[in-house]
C-alpha positions in Angstrom: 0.0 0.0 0.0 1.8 3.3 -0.9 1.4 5.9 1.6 1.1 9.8 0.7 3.7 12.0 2.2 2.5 14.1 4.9 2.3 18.2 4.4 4.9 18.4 7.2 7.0 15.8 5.4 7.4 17.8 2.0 9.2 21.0 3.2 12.1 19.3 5.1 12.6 17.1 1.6 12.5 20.3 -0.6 14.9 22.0 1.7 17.3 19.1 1.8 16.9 19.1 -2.1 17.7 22.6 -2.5 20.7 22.5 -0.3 22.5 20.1 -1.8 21.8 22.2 -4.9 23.0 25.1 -3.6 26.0 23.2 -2.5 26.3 21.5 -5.5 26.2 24.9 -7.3 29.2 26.4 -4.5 31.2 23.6 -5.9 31.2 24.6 -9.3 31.8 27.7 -8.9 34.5 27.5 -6.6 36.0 24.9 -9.5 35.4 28.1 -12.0 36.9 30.4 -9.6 40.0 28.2 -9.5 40.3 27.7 -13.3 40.3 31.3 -13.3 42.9 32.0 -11.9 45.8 29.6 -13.7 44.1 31.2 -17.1 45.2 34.6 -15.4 48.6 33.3 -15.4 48.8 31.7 -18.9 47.6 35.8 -20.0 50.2 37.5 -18.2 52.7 34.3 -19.8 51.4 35.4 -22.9 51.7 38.5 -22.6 55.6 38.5 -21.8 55.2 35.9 -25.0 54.2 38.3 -27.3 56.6 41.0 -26.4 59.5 38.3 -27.5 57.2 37.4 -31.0 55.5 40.6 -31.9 59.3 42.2 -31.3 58.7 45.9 -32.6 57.8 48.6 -30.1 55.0 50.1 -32.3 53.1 46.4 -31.7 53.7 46.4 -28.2 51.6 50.3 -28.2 49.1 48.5 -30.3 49.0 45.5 -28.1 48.6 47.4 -25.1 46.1 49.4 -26.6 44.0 46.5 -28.0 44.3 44.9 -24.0 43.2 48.8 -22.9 40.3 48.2 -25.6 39.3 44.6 -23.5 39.6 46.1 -20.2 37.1 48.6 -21.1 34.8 45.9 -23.0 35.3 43.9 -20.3 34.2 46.2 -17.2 30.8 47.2 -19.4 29.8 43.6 -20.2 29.9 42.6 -16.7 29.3 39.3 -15.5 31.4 36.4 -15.2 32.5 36.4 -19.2 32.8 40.7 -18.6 34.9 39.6 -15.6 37.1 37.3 -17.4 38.0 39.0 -20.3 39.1 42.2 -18.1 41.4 40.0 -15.9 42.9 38.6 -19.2 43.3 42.0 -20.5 45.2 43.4 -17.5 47.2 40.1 -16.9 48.4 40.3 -20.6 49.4 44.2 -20.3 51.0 43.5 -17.2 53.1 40.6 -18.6 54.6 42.6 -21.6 54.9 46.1 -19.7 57.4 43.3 -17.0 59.2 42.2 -19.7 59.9 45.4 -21.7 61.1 47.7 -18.4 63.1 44.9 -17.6 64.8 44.8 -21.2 65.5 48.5 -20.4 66.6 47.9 -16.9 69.3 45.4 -17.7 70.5 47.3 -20.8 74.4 47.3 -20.7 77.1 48.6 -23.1 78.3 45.4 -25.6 81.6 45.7 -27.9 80.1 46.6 -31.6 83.1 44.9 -33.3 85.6 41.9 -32.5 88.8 43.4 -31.3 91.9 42.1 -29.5 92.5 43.9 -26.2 94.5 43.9 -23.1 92.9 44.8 -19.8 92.8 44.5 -16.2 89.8 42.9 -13.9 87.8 41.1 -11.3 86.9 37.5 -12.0 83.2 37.7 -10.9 82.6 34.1 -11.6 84.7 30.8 -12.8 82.9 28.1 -14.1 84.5 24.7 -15.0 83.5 23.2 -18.2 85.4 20.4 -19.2 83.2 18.9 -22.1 84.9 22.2 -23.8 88.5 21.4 -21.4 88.1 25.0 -20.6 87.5 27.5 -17.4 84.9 30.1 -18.3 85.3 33.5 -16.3 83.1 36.4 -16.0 85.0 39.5 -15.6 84.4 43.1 -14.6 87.3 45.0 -16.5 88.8 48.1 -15.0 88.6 49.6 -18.6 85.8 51.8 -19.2 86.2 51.6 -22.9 85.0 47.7 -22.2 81.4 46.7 -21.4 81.0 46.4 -18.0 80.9 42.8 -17.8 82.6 40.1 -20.2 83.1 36.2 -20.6 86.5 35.1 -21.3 87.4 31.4 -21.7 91.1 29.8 -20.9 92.5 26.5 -21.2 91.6 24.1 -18.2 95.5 23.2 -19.0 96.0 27.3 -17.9 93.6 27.3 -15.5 95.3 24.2 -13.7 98.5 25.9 -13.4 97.0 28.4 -11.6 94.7 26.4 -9.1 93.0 27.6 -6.2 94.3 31.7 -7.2 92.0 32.0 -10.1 88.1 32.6 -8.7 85.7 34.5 -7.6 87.7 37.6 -6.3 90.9 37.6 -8.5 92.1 40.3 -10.0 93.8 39.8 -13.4 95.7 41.1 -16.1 95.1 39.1 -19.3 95.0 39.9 -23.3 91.8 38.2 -25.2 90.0 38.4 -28.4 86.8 39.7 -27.8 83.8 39.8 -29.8 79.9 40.8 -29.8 77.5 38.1 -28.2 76.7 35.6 -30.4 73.6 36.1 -32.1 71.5 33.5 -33.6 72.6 31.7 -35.7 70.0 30.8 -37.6 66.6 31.4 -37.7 64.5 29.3 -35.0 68.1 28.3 -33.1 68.9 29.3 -29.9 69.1 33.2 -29.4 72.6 33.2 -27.5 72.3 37.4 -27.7 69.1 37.2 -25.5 70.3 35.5 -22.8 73.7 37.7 -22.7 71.3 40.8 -22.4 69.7 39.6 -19.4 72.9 38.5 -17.9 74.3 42.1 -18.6 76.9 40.2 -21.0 78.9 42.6 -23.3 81.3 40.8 -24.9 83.0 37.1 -25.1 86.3 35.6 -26.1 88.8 33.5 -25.6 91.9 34.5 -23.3 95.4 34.9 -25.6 98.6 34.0 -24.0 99.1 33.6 -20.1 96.8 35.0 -17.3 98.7 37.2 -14.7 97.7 37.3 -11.3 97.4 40.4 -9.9 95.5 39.9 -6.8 94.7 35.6 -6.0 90.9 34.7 -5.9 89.4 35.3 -2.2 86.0 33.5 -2.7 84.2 33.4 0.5 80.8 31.7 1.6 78.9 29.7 -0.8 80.9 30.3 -4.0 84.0 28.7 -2.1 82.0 26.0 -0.9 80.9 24.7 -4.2 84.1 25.1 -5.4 85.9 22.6 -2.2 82.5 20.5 -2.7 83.2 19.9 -6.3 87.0 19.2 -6.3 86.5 17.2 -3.6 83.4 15.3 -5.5 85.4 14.6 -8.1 88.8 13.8 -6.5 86.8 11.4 -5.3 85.4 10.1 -8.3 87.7 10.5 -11.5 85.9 10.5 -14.9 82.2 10.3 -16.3 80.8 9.1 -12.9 82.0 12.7 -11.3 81.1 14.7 -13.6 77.4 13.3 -12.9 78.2 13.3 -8.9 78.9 16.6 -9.1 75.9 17.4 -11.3 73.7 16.2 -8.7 75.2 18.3 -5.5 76.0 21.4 -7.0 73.9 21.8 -10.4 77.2 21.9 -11.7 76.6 20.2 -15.7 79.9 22.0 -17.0 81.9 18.5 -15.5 79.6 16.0 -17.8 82.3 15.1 -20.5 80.1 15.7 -23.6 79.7 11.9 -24.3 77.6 11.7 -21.5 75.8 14.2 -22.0 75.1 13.3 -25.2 73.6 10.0 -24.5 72.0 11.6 -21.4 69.6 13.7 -24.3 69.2 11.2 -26.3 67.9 8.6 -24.3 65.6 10.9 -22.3 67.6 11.1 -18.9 68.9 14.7 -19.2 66.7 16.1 -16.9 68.6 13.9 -14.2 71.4 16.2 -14.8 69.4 19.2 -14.1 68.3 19.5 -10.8 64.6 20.2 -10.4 61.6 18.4 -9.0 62.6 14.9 -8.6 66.0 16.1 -6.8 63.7 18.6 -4.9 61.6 15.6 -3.8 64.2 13.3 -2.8 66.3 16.0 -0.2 62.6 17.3 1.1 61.3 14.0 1.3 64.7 12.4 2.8 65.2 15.2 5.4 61.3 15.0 6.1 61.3 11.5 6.6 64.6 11.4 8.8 63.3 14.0 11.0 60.1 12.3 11.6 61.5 9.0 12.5 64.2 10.7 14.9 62.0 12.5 17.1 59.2 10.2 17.2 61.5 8.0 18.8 61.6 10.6 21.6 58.5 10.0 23.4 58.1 13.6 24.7 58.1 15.2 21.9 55.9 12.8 20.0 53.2 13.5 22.7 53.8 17.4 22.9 54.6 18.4 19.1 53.5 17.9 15.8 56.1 15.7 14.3 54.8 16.2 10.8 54.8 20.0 11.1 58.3 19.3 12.4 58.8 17.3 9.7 57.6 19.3 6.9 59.7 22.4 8.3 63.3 20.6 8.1 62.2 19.1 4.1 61.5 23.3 3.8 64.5 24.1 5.3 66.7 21.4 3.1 65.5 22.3 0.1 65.5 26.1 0.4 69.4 25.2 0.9 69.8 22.2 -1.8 68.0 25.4 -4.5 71.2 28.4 -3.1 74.3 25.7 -2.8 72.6 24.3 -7.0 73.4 27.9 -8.0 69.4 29.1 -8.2 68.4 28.0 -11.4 65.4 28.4 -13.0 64.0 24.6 -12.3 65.2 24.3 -9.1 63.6 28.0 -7.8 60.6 26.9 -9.9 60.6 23.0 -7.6 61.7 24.8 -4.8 58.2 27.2 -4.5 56.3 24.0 -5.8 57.5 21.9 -2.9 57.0 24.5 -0.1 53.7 25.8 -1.5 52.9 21.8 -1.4 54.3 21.6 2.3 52.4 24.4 3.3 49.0 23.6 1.7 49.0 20.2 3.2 49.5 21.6 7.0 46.7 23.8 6.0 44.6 20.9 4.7 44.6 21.8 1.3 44.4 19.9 -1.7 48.8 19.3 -2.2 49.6 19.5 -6.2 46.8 20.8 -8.2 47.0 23.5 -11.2 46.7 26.2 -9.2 50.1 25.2 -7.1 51.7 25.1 -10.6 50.3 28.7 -12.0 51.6 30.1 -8.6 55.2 28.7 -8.9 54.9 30.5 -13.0 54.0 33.0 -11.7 56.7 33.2 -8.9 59.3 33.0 -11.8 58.1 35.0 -14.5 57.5 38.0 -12.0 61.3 37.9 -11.4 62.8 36.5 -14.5 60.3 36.8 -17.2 62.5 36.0 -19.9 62.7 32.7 -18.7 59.6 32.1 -20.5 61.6 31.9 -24.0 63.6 28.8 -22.3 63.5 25.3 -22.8 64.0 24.5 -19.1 61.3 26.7 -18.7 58.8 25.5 -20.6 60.1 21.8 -20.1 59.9 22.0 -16.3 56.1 23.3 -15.9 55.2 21.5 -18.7 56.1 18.0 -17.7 54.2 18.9 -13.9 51.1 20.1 -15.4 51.2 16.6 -17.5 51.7 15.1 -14.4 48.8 17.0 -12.2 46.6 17.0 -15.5 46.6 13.0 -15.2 46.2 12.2 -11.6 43.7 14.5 -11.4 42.3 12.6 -14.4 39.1 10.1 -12.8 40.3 7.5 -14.9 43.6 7.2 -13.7 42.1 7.3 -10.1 40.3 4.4 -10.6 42.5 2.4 -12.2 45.4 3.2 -9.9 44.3 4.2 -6.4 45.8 2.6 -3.7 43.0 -0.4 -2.4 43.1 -3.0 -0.2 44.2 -5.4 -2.4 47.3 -8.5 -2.4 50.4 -7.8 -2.7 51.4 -8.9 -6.4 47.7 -6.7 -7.5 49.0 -3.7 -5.4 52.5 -4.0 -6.8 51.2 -4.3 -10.8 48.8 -0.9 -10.6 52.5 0.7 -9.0 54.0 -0.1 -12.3 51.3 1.0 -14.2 50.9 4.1 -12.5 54.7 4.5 -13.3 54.3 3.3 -17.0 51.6 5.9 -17.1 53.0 8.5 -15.8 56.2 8.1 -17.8 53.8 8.1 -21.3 52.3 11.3 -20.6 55.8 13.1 -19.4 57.3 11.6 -22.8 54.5 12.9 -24.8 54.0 16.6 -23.2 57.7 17.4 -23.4 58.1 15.6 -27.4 56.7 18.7 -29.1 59.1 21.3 -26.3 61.6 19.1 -27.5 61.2 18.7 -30.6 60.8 22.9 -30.8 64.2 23.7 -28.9 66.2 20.9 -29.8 65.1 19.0 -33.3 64.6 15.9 -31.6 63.2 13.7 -28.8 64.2 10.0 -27.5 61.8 7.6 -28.4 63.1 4.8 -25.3 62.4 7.5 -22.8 59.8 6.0 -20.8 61.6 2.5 -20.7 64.5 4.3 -19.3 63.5 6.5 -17.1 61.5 3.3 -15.2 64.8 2.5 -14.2 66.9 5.6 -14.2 64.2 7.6 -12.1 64.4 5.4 -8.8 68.2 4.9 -9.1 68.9 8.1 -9.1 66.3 8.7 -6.4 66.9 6.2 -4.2 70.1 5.0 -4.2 72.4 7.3 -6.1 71.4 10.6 -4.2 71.5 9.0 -0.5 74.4 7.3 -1.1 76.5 10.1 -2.5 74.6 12.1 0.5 75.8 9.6 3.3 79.1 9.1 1.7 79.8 13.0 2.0 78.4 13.1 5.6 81.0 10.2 6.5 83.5 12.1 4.7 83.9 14.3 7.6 85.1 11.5 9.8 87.2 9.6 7.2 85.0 6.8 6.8 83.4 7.8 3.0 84.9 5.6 1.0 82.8 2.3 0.5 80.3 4.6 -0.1 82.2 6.8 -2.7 83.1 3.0 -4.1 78.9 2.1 -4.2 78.3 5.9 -5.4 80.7 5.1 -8.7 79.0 1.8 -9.0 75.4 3.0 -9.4 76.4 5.6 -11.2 78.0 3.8 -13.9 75.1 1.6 -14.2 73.1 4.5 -14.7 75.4 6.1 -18.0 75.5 2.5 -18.8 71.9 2.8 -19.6 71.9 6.0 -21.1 74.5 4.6 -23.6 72.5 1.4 -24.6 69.4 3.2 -24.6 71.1 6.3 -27.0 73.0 3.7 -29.0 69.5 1.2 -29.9 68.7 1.8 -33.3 65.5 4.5 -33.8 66.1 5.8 -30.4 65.7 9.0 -31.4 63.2 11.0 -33.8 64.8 14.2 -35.4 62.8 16.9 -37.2 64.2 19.6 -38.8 62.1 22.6 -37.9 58.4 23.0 -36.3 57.0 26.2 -37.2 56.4 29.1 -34.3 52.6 28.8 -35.0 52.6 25.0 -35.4 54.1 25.3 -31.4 52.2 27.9 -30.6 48.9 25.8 -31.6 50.2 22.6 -29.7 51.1 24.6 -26.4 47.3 26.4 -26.6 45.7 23.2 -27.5 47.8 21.3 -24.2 46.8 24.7 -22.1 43.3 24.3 -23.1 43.7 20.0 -22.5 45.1 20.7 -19.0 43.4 24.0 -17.4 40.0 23.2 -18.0 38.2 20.2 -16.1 34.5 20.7 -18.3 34.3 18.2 -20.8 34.9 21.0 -23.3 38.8 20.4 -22.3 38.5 17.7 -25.2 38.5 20.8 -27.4 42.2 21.3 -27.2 42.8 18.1 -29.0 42.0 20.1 -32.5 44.6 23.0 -31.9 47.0 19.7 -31.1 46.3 18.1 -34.1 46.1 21.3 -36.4 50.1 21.7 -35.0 51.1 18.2 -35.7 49.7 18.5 -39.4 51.2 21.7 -39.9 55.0 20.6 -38.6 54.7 17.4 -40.5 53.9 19.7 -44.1 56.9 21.7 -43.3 59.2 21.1 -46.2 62.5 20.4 -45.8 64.7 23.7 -46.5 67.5 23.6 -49.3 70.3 26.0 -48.0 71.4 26.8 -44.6 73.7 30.3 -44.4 75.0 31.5 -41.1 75.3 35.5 -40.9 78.4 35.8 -41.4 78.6 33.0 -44.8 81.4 30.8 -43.7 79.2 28.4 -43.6 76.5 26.8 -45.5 74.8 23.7 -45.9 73.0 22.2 -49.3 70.3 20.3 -48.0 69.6 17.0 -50.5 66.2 15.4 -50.4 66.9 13.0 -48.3 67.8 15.4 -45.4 71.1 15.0 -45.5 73.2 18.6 -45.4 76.4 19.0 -47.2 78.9 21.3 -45.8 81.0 24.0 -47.7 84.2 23.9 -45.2 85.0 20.2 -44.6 87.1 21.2 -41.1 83.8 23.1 -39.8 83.8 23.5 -36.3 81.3 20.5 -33.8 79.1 24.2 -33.1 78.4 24.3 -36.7 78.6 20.6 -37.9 75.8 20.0 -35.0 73.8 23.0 -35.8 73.7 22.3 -39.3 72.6 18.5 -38.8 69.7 19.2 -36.1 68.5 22.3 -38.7 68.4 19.5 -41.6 66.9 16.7 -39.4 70.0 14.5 -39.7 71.1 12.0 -37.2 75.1 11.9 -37.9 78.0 13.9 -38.8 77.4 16.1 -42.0 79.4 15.1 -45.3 81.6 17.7 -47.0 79.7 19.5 -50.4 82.6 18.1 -52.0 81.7 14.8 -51.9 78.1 15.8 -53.5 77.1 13.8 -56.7 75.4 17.3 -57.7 78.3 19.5 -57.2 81.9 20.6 -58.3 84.2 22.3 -55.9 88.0 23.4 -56.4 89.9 25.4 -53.4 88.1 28.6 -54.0 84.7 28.1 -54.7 81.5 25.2 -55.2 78.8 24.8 -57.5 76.1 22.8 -56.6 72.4 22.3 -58.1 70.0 22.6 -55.7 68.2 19.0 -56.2 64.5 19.0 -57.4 64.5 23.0 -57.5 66.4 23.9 -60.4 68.1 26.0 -58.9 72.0 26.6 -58.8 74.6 28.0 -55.8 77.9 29.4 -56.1 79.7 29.6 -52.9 82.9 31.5 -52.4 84.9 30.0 -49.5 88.4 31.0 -50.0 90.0 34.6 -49.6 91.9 34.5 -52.7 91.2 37.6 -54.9 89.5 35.3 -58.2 89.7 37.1 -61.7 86.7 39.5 -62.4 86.1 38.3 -65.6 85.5 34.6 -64.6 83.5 35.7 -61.1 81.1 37.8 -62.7 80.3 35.3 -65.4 80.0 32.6 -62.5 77.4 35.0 -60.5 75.8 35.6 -63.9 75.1 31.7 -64.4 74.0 31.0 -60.6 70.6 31.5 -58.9 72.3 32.0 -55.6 75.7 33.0 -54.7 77.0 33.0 -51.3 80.5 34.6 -50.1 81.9 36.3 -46.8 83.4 39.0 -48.1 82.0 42.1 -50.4 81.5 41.4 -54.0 81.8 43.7 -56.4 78.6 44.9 -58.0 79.1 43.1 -61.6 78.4 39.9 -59.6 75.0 39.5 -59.2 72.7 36.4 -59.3 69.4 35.5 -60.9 67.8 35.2 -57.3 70.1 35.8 -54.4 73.6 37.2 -53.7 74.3 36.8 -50.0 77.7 38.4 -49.5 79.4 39.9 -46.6 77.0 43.2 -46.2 73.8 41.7 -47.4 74.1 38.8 -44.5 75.5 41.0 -41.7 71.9 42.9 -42.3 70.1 40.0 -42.8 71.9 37.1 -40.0 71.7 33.5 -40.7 69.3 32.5 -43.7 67.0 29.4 -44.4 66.0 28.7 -48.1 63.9 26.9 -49.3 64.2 27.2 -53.1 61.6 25.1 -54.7 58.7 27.5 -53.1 61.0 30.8 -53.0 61.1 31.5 -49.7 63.8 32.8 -47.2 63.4 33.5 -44.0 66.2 35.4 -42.2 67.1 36.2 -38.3 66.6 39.8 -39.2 63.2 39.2 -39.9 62.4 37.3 -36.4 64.2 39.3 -34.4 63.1 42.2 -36.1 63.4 45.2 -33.1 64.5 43.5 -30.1 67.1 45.3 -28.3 69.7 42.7 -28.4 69.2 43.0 -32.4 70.5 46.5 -33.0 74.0 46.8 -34.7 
């Protein structure tokens, strides 16, 4: 028999319903409110972004203007949309306003010309790179007629005959070949001149003759701590497995001969060598842990204090110091915030990684360093944790890999899931930074790092930890002996893994907005948690099909046309000097998409070369090149009638003005206007450094 509710009855049921709608209704809300504010973030990102792209002051007026234009809108449309576009607007204005007064703040006097000078100074910096067997120093020369601040770089041969008196603190008197920064070398390469106008960086070079000692290095504090940690690091460990030791402790990646480091990047395990959130994790969690364990052993403190709090305040305090004695690098400040914004939420009983943690820790770094956006480590670091917080976060994954009561061999397979998961969607948001930055992206990464992570985690890092705490009572070394060990199986595995066939993919060149389209489309993937997130995927997949139509080019030219490279259709590039420099042989093979050491033009099927010059045809094009590369004077007759024949000629000095080609002449003028070139003949298109720099202030003559 069904029985009516009673009058009484139905208002307590419609208020329950309406509370939990109301509640219901708070929660999404407070979701929106949180989405808010990463999107905030990504603005004031992109606003920094565009400064770098857009790179002409008059576009930065109409920029902020256009943001001015979306405030206003913004504040008369009202509401939630009203209210969102007028955040965006002001984040974005604030981001490039940041970037461009700090452009202007760190503005410093740079040599126009290369020149050979003697000076005096004070080594500011000394930084030991033997990949390049070589001490880099950053002086401040007494000179005024020198910029303020210049990198000079001396034999590690020199710098060992001098030992402990060349440092921080010297004073020297030294003659060196100094030049301008290095620009970019071609365009979509690494912008060397960038980062020497943040640093202040006027001028490099390499030291000539012998350093004199004027006043011997007096480092004090941390800079002479590193320096005793490292030498005794790798006194204690000779070779490839100190270099990596020393990595580790003092962020130090100038002792990694360049073997290792090249199989590092090419089977995924370079981040090991730059320390960031997993080394973050281990000393907070390690110090955490030991601190926790130790005093609750002491029953009256595990009955009067919180042990955790305790806990959590010594992982603080050891990574705050682990980020100052690595030197403060971008990834390690950027881990450093993460972890004590994740300590500090969970005291307070907040949710511990979630998207919001990650825009904070952007944030953090772009308000003091927002140049850093332009960088791979950058844009590697927070785009790898956002992968990671986008998928645990995920309901999927949480259901599938939750901890549950369970047996033991269960519990132990969803582990390694979780870990093969989590490795899969590292690989895959880092392929396209990767891909961007460096032409090309290990293909065994996952596999690798399965193993590589927890050794270095869990058994390299303490051990090298203990045996440098046992080193103060002489009692280090069968540690130092088990440090070597593990690390030598752990470049083992980089060098199997970099040496499998196909274990890397290598793409020439990804356009900006076939990047730019993948990094909104992962933004959009990641930020959102609506189920219009799915959305993103098309910007993704618009950015793959665009890289993947990009044709190969057929000419590489470097500014000042030393160097070129005749790109065949098979990707191969074909150099014009055959005793090029490993700079230029390794930018010229990534540019082409080449896996291997480029071939001399010489040696091309399609071209003729004598001492002074090559001609080449240009493959499928039609096209010709003539490329000077000796300095002999050449009869003007013959030269002229060469240009006259060629589409493109190439040459680093000035021609005369008879020689000109059907298409192109690229001599020593036209490419100190226009910097490095990429051609791609068959569709008649160059693009030039010139024309991406355009008016940055590190592009000025």
């Amino acid at each position: 028999m069904q029985v009516a509710a009673s009058p009484a009855d139905a208002p307590a049921f419609t208020h329950w319903q309406a509370s939990a709608f109301f509640a219901s209704a708070e929660k999404r809300l407070e979701a929106e409110r949180s989405q808010l504010a990463p999107w905030s973030v990504v603005a004031f990102g992109l606003g920094i972004a565009l400064w770098l792209v857009l790179a002409d002051p008059s576009r930065w007026l109409a920029l902020l203007l256009g943001a001015g234009g979306a405030l206003v809108a913004g504040l008369v449309l009202g509401g939630r949309t009203g209210r969102a576009l007028a955040t965006a607007a002001v984040a974005l204005a604030l981001g490039l306003s940041l970037i461009w007064w700090r452009s202007d703040r760190v503005a410093a006097p740079r040599l126009d010309s290369p020149r050979i000078v003697a000076f005096e100074g004070e080594v500011l910096k000394a930084e030991r790179l033997v990949a390049r067997d070589s001490l880099r120093l950053l002086i401040a020369p007494a000179d005024a007629a020198i910029p303020p601040r210049v990198r000079v770089s001396i034999p590690l041969a020199d710098a060992d005959r001098l030992g402990p008196r060349i440092g921080g603190g010297a004073k020297v008197r030294l003659r060196a070949r100094l030049a301008p920064p290095m620009p970019m070398a071609l365009p979509g390469t690494h912008d060397f001149s960038r980062d020497a106008w943040f640093m202040g960086l006027g001028a490099t070079g390499k030291a000539l003759g012998q350093i004199t000692i004027l006043r011997p290095a007096h480092e004090t504090g941390l800079d002479a701590f590193r320096r005793r940690l490292d030498g005794h690091i790798r006194a204690r460990l000779p070779g490839g497995e100190g270099g990596i030791a020393t990595a580790l402790v003092t962020g130090d990646q100038g002792s990694v001969s360049e073997a290792d480091a090249d199989a590092m990047r090419r089977s995924g395990l370079a981040h090991l060598l730059s320390v960031s959130g997993l080394h973050i994790a281990a000393v907070v969690g390690f110090f955490y842990f030991l601190v926790l364990r130790l005093f609750a052993l002491v029953p009256a403190l595990a009955l009067r204090w919180n042990l955790v709090a305790l806990g959590f305040a010594a992982g603080a305090l050891a990574g705050v110091a682990y980020t100052i004695l690595t030197g403060l690098q971008v990834p390690t400040v950027r881990s450093c915030i993460a972890a004590l914004l994740v300590l500090a939420g969970t005291l307070l009983g907040r949710e511990a990684l979630s998207i919001r943690l990650i825009a904070t820790g952007a944030l953090a770094v772009l308000v003091v360093r927002p140049e850093a956006i332009a960088g791979a480590s950058f844009q590697l670091s927070f785009a790898a944790v956002t992968a990671l917080v986008t998928l645990y976060q995920w309901p999927a994954f949480k259901r599938w890999f939750e901890r549950r009561e369970e047996g033991r061999v269960r519990a132990s397979g969803r582990v390694f899931g979780a870990m093969i998961a989590t490795g899969l969607a590292v690989e895959i948001a880092l392929m396209p930074f990767a891909l961007y930055h460096f032409h090309r992206s290990g293909l065994y990464g996952v596999a690798a790092n399965l193993v590589a992570i927890p050794l270095t985690t869990f058994v390299i890092m303490p051990l090298e930890a203990a045996a440098l705490l046992l080193d103060s009572v002489g009692l280090g070394g069968p540690l130092w002996s088990l440090t070597g060990w593990s690390i030598g199986l752990l470049l083992g595995l980089a060098h199997t893994t970099a040496n499998a066939s196909g274990a890397v993919v290598i793409l020439p060149a990804m356009p900006r907005a076939a990047f730019a389209l993948i990094v909104a489309g992962g933004l959009w993937l990641c930020l959102w948690i609506r189920p219009w997130r799915r959305w993103g995927l098309a910007p993704i997949a618009a950015g793959i099909l665009l890289t993947l139509a990009e044709p190969l080019p057929t000419l590489l030219v470097t500014g000042d046309g030393k160097h070129l490279a005749v790109i065949d259709e098979r990707g191969t590039p074909w150099l014009l000097r055959d005793r090029a420099g490993d700079f230029v042989r390794d930018m010229m093979a990534e540019n082409a998409g080449f896996d291997g050491d480029p071939p001399p033009l010489a040696a091309y099927p399609r071209a003729r070369c004598s001492a002074d010059a090559c001609v080449a045809d240009l493959g499928t094009s039609g096209r010709t090149l003539l490329a000077l590369r000796s300095t002999q004077r050449l009869d003007w007759v013959e030269l002229t009638r060469a240009c006259a024949a060629a589409d493109i000629v190439v040459a680093d000095r000035r021609l005369p003005r008879g020689c000109r080609a059907r298409w192109l002449t690229l001599d020593a003028p036209r490419l100190r206007a226009s910097g490095g070139l990429v051609v791609h003949a068959e569709e008649g298109r160059v693009a030039s450094v010139a024309d991406r720099l355009k008016r940055l202030p590190w592009a000025r003559p």
